[in-house]
C-alpha positions in Angstrom: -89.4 80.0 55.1 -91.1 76.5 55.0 -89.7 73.5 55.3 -90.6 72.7 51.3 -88.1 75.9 50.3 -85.7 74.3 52.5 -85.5 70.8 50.7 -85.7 72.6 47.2 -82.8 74.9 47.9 -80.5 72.4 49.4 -81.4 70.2 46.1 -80.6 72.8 43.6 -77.1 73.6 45.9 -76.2 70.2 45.0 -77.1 70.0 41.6 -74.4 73.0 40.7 -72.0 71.0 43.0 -72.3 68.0 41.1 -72.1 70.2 37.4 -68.7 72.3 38.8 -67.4 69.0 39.8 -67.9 67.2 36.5 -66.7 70.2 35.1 -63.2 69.8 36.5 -62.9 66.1 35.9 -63.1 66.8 32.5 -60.9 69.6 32.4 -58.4 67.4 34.1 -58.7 64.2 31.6 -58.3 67.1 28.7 -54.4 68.2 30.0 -51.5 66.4 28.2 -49.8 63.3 30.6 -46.4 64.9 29.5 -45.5 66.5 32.8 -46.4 63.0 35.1 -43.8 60.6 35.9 -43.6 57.0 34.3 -45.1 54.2 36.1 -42.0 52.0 36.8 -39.7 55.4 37.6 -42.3 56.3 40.3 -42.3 52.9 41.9 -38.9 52.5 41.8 -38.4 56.3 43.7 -40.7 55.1 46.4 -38.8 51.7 46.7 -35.5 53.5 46.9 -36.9 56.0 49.4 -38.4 53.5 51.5 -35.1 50.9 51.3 -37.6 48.2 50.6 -36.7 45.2 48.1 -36.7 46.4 44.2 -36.6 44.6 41.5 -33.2 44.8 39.1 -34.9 45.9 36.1 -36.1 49.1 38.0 -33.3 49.8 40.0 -31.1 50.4 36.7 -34.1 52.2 34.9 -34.3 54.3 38.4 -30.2 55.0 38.0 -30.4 55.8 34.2 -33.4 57.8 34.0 -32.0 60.0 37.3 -28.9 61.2 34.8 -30.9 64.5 34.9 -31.0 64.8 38.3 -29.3 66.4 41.1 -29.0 63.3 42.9 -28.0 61.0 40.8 -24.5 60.4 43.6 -27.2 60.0 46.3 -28.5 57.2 44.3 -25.2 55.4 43.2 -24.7 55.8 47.1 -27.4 54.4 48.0 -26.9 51.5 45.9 -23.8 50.5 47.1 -25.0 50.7 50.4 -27.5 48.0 49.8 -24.9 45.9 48.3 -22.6 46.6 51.4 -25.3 45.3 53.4 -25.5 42.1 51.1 -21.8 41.3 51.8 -22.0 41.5 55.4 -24.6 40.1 56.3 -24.2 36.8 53.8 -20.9 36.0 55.7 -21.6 36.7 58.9 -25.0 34.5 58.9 -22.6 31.2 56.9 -19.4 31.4 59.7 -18.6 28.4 61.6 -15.5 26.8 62.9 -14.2 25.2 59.6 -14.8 28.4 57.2 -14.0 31.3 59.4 -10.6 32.3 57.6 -12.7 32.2 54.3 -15.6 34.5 56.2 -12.7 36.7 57.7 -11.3 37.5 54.0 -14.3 37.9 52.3 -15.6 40.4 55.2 -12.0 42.4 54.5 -13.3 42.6 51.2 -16.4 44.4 52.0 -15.5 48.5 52.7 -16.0 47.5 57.2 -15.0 51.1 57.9 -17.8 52.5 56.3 -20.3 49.0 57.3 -18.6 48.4 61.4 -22.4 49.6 61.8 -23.6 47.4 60.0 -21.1 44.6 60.7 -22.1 44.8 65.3 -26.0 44.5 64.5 -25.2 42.0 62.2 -23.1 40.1 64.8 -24.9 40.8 67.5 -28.4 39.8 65.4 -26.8 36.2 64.2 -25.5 35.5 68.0 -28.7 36.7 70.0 -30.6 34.1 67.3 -27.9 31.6 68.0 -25.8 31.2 71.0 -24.2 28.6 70.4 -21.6 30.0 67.6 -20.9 32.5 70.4 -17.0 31.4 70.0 -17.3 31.6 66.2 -18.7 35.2 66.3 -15.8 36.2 69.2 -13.3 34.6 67.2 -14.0 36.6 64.2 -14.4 39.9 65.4 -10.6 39.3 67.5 -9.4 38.6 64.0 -11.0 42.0 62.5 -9.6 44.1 66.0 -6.5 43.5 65.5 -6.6 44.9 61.7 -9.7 47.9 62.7 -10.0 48.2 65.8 -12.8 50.8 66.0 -14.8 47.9 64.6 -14.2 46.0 68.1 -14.4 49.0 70.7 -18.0 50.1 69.0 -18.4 46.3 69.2 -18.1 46.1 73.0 -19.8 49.5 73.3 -23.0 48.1 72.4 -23.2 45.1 73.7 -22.2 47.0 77.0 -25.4 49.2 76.3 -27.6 46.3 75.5 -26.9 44.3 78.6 -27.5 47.7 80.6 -31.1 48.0 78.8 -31.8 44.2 79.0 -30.5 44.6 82.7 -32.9 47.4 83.5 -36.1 45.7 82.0 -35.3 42.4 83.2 -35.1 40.8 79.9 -33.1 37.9 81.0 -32.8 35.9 77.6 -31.2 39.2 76.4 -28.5 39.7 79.4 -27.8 36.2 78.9 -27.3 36.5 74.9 -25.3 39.7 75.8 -22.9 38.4 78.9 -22.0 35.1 76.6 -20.9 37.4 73.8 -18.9 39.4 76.1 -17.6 36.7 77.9 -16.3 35.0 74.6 -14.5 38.2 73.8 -13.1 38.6 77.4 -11.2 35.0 76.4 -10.3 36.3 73.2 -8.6 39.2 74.9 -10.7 41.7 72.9 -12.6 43.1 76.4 -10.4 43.6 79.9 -11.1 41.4 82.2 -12.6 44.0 84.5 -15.6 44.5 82.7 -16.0 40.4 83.3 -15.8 41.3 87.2 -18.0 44.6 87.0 -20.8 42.0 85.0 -20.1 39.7 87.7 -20.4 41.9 91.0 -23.6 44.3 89.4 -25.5 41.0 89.1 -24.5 39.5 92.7 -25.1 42.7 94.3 -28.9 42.5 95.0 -29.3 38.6 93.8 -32.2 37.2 92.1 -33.3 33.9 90.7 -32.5 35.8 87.1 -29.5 37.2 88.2 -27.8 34.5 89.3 -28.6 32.8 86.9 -27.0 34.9 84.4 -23.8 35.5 86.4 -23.7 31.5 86.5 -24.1 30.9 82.6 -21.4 33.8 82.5 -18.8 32.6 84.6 -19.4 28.9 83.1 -18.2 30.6 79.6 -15.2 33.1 81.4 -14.5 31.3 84.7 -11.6 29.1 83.0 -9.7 32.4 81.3 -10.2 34.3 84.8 -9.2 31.5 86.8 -6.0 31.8 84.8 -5.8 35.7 85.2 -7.1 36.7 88.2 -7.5 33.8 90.8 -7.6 35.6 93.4 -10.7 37.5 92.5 -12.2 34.5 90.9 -12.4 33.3 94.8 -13.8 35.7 95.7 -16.8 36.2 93.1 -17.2 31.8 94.2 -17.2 33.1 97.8 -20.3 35.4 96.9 -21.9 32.3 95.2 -21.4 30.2 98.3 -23.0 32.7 100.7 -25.4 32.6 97.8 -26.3 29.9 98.2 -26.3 29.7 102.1 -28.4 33.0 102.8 -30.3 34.1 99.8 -33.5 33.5 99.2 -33.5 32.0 95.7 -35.5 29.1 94.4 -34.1 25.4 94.3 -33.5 25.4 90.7 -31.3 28.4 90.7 -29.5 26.9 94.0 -28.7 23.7 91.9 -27.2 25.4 88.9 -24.9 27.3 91.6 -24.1 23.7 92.9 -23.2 22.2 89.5 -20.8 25.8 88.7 -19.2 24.7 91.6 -18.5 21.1 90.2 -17.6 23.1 87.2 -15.0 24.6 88.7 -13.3 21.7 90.5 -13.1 19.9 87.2 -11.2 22.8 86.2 -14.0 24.0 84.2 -12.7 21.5 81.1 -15.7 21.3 79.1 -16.0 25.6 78.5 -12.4 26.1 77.4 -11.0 29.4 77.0 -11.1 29.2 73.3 -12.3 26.4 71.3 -9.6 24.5 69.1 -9.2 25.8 65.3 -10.3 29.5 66.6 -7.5 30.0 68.2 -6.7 32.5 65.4 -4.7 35.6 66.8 -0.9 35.6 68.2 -0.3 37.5 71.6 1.5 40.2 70.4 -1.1 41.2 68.0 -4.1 41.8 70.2 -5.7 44.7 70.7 -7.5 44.9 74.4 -10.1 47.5 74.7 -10.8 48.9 78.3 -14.8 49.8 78.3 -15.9 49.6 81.8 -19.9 49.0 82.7 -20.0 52.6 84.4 -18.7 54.8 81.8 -21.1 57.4 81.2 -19.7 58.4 77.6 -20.5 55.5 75.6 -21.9 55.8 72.1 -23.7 53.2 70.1 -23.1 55.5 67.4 -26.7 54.9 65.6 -26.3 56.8 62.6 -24.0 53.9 61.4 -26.7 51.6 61.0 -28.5 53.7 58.2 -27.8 55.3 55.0 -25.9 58.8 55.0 -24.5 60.5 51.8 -20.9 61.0 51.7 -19.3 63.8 49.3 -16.3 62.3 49.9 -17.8 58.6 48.6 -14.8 57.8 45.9 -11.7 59.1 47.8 -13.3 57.3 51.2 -13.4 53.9 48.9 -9.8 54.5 47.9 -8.3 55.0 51.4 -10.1 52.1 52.1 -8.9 49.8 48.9 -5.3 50.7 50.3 -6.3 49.6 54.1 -7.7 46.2 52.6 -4.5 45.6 50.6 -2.4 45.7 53.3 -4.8 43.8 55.5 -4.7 40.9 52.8 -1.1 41.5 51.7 -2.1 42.1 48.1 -0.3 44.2 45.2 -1.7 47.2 43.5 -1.7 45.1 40.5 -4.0 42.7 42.0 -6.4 45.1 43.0 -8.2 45.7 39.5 -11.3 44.4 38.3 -11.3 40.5 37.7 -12.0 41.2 34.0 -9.4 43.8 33.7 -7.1 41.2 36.1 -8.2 38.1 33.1 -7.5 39.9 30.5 -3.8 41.2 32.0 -3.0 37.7 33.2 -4.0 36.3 29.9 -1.9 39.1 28.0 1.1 38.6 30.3 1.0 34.6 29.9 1.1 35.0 26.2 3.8 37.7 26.4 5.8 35.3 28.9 5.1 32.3 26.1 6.3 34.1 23.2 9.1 35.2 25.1 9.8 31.4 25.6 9.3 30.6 22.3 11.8 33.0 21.2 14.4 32.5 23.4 14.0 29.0 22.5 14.5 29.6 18.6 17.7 31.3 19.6 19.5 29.1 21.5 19.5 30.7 24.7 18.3 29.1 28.2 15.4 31.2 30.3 17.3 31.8 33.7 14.7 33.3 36.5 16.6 35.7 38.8 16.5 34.6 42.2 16.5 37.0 45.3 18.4 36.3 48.6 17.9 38.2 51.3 21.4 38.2 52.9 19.5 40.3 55.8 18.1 37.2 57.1 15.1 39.2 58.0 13.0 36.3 57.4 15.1 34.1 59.2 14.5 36.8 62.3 10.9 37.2 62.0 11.1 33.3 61.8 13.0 32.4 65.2 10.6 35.6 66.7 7.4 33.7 65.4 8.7 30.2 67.5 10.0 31.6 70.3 6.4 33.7 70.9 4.5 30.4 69.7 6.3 28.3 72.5 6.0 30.9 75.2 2.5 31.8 74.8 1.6 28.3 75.6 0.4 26.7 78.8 0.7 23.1 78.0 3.1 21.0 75.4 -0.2 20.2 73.6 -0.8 23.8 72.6 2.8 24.6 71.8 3.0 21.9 69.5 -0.1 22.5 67.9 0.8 26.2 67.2 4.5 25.5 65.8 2.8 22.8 63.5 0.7 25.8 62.0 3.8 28.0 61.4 4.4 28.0 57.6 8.4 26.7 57.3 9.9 26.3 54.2 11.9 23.7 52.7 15.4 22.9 54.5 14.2 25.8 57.5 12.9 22.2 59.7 16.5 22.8 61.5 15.6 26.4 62.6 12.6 24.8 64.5 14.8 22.6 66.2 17.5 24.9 67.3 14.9 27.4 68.2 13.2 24.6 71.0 16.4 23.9 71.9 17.3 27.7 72.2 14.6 28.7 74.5 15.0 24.8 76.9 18.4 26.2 77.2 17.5 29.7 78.5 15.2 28.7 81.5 16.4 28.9 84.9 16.1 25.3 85.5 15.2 22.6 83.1 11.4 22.3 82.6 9.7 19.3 81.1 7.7 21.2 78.5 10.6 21.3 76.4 11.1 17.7 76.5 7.5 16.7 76.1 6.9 19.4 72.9 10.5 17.5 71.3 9.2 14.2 71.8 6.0 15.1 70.3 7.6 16.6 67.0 9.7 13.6 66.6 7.4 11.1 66.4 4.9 12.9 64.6 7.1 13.3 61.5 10.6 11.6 61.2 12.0 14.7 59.7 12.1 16.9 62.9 13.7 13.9 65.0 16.8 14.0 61.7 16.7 18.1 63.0 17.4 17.0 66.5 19.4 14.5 65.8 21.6 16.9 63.8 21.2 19.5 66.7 22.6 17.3 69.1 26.1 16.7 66.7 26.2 20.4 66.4 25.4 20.9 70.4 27.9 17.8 71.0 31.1 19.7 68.9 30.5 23.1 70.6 29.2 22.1 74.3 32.5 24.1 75.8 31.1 27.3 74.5 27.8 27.0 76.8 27.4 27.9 80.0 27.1 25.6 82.9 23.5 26.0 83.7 22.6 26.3 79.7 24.6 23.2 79.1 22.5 21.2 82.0 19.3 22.1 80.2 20.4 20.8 76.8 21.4 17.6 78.4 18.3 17.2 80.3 16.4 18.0 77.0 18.2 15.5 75.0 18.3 12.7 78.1 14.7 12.9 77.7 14.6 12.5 73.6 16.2 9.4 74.1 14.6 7.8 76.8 11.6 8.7 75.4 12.3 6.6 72.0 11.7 9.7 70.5 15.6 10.2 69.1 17.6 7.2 67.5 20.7 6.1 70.0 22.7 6.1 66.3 23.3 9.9 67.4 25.9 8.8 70.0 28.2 8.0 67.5 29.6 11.2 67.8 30.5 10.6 71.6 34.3 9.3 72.0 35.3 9.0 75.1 39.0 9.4 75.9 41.3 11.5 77.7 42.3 13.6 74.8 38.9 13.6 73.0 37.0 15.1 75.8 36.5 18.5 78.0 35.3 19.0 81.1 32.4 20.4 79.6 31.4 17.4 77.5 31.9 15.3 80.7 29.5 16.9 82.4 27.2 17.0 79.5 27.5 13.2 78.4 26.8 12.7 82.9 23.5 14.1 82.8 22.6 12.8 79.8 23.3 9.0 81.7 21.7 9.9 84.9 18.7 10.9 83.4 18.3 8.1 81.0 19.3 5.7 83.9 16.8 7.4 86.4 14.2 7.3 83.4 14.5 3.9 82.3 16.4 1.9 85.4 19.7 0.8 85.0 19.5 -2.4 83.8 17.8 -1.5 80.9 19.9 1.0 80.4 22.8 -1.5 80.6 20.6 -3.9 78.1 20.2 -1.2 75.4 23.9 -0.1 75.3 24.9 -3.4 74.7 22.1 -4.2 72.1 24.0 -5.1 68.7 21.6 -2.4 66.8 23.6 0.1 68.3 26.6 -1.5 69.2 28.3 0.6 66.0 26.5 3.6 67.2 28.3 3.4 70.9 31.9 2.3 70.0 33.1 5.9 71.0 31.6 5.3 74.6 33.0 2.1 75.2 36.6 2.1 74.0 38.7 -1.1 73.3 41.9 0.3 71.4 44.8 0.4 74.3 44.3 -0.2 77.8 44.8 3.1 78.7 41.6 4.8 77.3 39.9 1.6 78.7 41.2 2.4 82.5 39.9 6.3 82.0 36.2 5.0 80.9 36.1 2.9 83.8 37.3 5.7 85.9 34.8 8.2 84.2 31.4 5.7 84.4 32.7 4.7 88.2 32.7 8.1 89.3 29.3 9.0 88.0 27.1 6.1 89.3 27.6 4.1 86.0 29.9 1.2 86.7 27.5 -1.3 86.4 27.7 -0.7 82.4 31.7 -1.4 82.7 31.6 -5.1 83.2 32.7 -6.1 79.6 35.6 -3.2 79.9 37.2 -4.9 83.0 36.6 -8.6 81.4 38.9 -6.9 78.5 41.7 -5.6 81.4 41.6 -9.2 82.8 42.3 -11.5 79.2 45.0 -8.7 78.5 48.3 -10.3 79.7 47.1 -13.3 77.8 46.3 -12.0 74.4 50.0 -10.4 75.2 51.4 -13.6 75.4 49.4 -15.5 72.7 50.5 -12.5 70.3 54.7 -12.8 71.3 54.0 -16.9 70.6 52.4 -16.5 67.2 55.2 -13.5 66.3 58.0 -16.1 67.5 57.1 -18.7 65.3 56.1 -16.3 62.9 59.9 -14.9 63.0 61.7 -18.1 62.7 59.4 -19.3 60.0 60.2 -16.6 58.3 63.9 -16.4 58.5 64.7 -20.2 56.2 63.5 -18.1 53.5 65.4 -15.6 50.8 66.3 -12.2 50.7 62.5 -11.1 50.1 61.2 -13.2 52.8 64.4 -11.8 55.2 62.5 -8.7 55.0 59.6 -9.2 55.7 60.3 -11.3 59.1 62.3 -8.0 59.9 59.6 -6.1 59.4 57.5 -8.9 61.9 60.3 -9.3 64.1 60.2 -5.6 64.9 56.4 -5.0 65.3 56.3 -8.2 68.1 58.9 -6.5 69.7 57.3 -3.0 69.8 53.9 -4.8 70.8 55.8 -6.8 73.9 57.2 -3.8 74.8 53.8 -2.3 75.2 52.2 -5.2 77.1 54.9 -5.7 79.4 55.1 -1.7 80.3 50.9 -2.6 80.9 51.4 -5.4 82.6 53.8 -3.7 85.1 52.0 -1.0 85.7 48.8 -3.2 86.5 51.1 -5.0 89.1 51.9 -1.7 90.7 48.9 -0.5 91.1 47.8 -3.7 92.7 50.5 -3.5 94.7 49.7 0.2 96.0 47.3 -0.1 99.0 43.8 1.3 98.9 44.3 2.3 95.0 41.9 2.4 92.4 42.8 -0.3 90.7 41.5 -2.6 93.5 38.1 -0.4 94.2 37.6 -1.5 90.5 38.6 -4.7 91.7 41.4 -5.3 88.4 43.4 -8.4 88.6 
């Protein structure tokens, strides 16, 4: 065949290609559009499918036109996946120091057993992209551990994997992002401290320029919180630094930042404290420490979290849930409707609660609200419980005071505070000066805890013989310091009398320490000076006696005894003018006498009546004056080591 049949073969083949072809097309624009699928409904299926952004209009078209279908629950699913999403990651991405109890709620609110996938990438996505809210993020996810704490364990779990990838492909922005975040939850006792040393040791085992510098920037942010657990490791993990720095072959930038952790830690690593103030959100007893170690083989990042999975459980699942996040935020079943349904029943109950008014009113008859005690004194208990684990979960006065400021009291409960300080002073083996310091502080930050002292100390004063010895030494230490500290008014001695009959052995040795102290605090002579400042002088009557000379002698004894005689002086002037007020008094009830007898019958009487009380008094100075005599006359007695004429 020639070349010419060729060509005009292949041309015709064509031509009946091109005529079937046309053919079809116009069979195909001849068939109804009945059976293909609306525009918007097919872009909005692809958008759903893909989880790319859709537009609200055909999201809802998408949800009403899929009535008909068998996956119209997938759908709804889906949907409230996306909005889960929306909720936790708007928080998380707004948190900082001053709104974190606002973020914690409205993350409560958001179903985080379903979304604890969601809620770690998020978390560890907003801290990788910003270090420095590191505390913020650690604070909040200590808050949410102690509520869920599979949300914290698959927490740790992945940032344990991450640093184990980064490690391996010596990503070092990404070790360090990942160590900071774990060292922030070591502090916030979320993570052992174990894992902090396994971190520590896997980095310094074969060191690098990049690996110490990531075991630096870690134990910068942990070193404070181990120091305080573990010191004894802690040297040794500065120990590896030193020979570190002595034998390895790093460059001098990565020696200096060894050198400046070590300044770090002589300043007692003060500016990296173990938890930052106002996110120190989580009581002791509460937390929830999870023990994931660096070699555990079995960890699970548990992936499938992260995406979309139908549940055919979806409604009972949110239920079970609603009931968790009630009791999470402390919430009634009543406040758990819809906030139109919750409107529209507060509205209805107001006006029911008016017209109830209104019509108890017209009758006559008063609206009494029934008031509940609880005669259990159950919040009394959790009370005291809440201040005694405040106080001994403390390591300085500072922080003890800060967290019994944040404990919600009530009205007329400031004495329980008090009591409670007092309480747990008077428990300690010996006296420690935390007690004093955290009483002083109170005091003169609000006038009404120093009236609670000042009332505690009455009460402590009237029962001191029911203490033991070594509980009543701490109460007087405490108090000793109150009021040498100017922190508790001197008008609370007025309660002190001190006389033979009025005092035991117990309130002796109470009211002794309580002068040592304040003399060893503030020197005698000013001790001395304030006693016998008039501003007081009404206050410390009791102390000082003046009524017979009798009481006078046994203060003088007492104070002598115990160091204190210096503050006697104006006692024994008092012992010396006694035989002459005696006398001046029988002179002025002579003359009163025989003035009084050239009068009447009336008159008669009453200078019987004088007659008799100068006698009775004379009697009584002349029974002191001799027994002053005798005891000056009686060799080596204590009249004369007081030095009485």
């Amino acid at each position: 065949m020639s070349s010419s049949d060729e060509c005009a073969e292949t041309l015709n083949s064509a031509q009946r290609l091109e005529r079937n072809s046309d053919g079809e097309d116009k069979s195909n624009r001849s068939r109804p559009l009945e059976n293909k699928p609306k525009a918007p409904a097919r872009i909005a299926q692809a958008g759903m499918a893909s989880g790319r952004y859709m537009p609200p209009a055909l999201k809802r078209q998408l949800i009403g036109d899929s009535a008909h279908v068998r996956n119209h629950d997938e759908v709804l699913q889906r949907d409230s996946w996306d909005q889960l999403k929306k909720r936790i990651n708007g928080p998380v991405n707004k948190a900082n120091v001053s709104n974190i109890k606002d973020i914690i709620v409205s993350l409560f609110n958001a179903n985080l057993v379903r979304g604890r996938g969601l809620l770690c990438r998020s978390l560890m996505r907003a801290q990788s992209q910003s270090t420095s809210f590191t505390s913020v993020y650690a604070a909040l996810v200590a808050v949410i551990n102690t509520k869920l704490p599979i949300v914290g364990e698959l927490l740790l779990t992945r940032l344990v994997l991450q640093f184990r990838r980064a490690f391996k492909r010596d990503d070092k922005n990404q070790c360090i992002a990942s160590v900071m975040f774990l060292a922030h939850l070591t502090n916030q006792r979320v993570a052992h401290e174990v894992l902090a040393f396994q971190i520590v040791s896997l980095l310094l085992e074969n060191p690098t320029d990049d690996s110490v510098e990531v075991a630096v920037a870690f134990i910068r942010e942990v070193g404070a919180f181990l120091g305080d657990i573990a010191p004894r490791v802690l040297d040794h993990v500065f120990d590896a630094f030193r020979s570190i720095l002595h034998e390895a072959d790093i460059d001098k930038r990565t020696q200096y930042m060894v050198e400046v952790l070590f300044q770090y830690r002589r300043d007692g690593f003060k500016d990296n404290a173990v938890i930052a103030e106002g996110l120190d959100l989580v009581e002791e007893d509460e937390q929830i420490v999870h023990e994931v170690a660096m070699d555990d083989e079995d960890l699970d990042a548990q992936d499938e979290l992260n995406v979309f999975r139908f549940d055919p459980e979806f409604k009972a699942n949110e239920l079970k849930y609603e009931e968790i996040r009630r009791g999470i935020l402390g919430e009634d079943e009543s406040e758990s409707g819809t906030e139109g349904d919750s409107e529209s029943g507060d509205s209805s109950s107001d006006e029911s609660e008016e017209e109830s008014e209104e019509e108890a009113e017209k009758e006559g008859k008063a609206v009494v609200k029934q008031e509940i005690h609880d005669l259990t004194e159950t919040e009394l208990i959790s009370l005291r419980r809440t201040i005694y684990l405040a106080i001994m979960s403390s390591i300085s006065f500072e922080e003890a005071t800060h967290k019994l400021l944040k404990i919600e009291i009530r009205p007329n409960e400031e004495k329980e505070l008090c009591n409670m300080v007092i309480e747990c002073c008077s428990q300690e083996r010996t006296y420690k000066n935390l007690y004093g310091l955290i009483g002083e502080r109170l005091c003169k930050l609000n006038r009404s805890w120093a009236g609670g002292f000042a009332e505690s100390f009455e009460s402590c004063y009237e029962n001191i013989h029911r203490y033991e010895t070594n509980h009543l030494r701490n109460i007087a230490h405490f108090f000793a310091h109150l009021l040498a500290s100017e922190a508790l008014n001197w008008s609370v001695l007025k309660c002190v009398v001190l006389t033979e009959e009025a005092t035991t052995s117990s309130s002796r040795i109470f009211l002794k320490i309580v002068l040592q102290d304040m003399a060893e605090n503030l020197g005698l002579k000013t001790l001395n000076d304030r006693l016998n400042d008039p501003k007081i002088a009404d206050a410390v009557v009791g102390m000082f006696p003046s009524s017979d000379a009798k009481s006078i002698r046994f203060a003088i004894n007492y104070y002598t005894s115990i160091g204190m005689g210096a503050i006697t002086e104006d006692m024994r002037e008092w012992l010396k003018t006694a035989p002459s007020r005696a006398q001046n008094s029988d002179s002025d009830s002579d003359s009163y006498s025989s003035s009084g007898s050239s009068s009447g019958s009336s008159t008669g009487s009453s200078s019987y009546t004088s007659s008799s009380y100068s006698s009775s008094y004379d009697s009584q100075s002349d029974s002191s004056l001799r027994s002053s005599r005798s005891s000056h006359s009686q060799k080596k007695s204590w009249g004369e080591t007081l030095k009485i004429t």
